[in-house]
N, C-alpha and C positions, 0 to 999 in steps of 0.2 A: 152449784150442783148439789143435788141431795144424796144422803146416805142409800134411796133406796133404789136411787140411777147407779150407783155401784155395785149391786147383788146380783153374785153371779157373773161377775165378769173374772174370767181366768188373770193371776198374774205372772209375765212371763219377762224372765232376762234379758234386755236385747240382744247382748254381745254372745252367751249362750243358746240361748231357744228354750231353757231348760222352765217348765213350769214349776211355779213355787208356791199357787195356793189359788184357792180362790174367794174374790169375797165374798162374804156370808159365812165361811168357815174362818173367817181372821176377827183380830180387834182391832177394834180404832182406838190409838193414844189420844187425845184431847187436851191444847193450852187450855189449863183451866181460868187463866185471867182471859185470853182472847177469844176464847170455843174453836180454836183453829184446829183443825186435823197435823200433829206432828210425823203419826208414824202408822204403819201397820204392823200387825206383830201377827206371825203366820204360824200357830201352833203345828207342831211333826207327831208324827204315829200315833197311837192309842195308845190305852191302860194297857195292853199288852207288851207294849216296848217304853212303860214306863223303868227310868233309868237307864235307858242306854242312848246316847248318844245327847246333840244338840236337841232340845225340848220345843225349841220356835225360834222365828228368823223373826227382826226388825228390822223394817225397810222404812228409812226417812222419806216422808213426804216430797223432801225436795227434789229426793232420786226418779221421782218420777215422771220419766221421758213424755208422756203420751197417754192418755186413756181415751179407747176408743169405743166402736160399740158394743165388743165382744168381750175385749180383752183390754188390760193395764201394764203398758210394757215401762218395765225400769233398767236405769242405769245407775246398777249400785257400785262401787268400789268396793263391797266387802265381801 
């Protein structure tokens, strides 16, 4: 799969429904010895709510249940 088959797809909780980002606005972590995708890292708010609260969610690769056409559902424990 390529990085640009994943832009744009919502990603959403299973066990919640709750959406957490979508990609194009997250980062991809990268094994720098393997080039494997480890994580995504889902930055929160803006310069406006810089300092308050949790800054970005990192979601392991592993956690991820499903990616479909629209959307990337995970099943994270955290």
């Amino acid at each position: 799969m390529r990085i640009s088959e994943l832009s744009g797809k919502e990603i959403i909780h299973l066990e919640t429904g709750k959406r957490l980002g979508v990609v194009g606005h997250t980062d991809l972590l990268f094994n720098e010895e393997t080039g494997e995708v480890e994580s995504l890292i889902i930055p929160h708010g803006s310069i406006v709510s810089w300092g308050k609260g949790k800054k970005e969610t990192i979601i392991d690769w592993k956690d991820i249940e499903t990616i479909g056409q629209d959307m990337i559902l995970i099943h994270a424990q955290k």
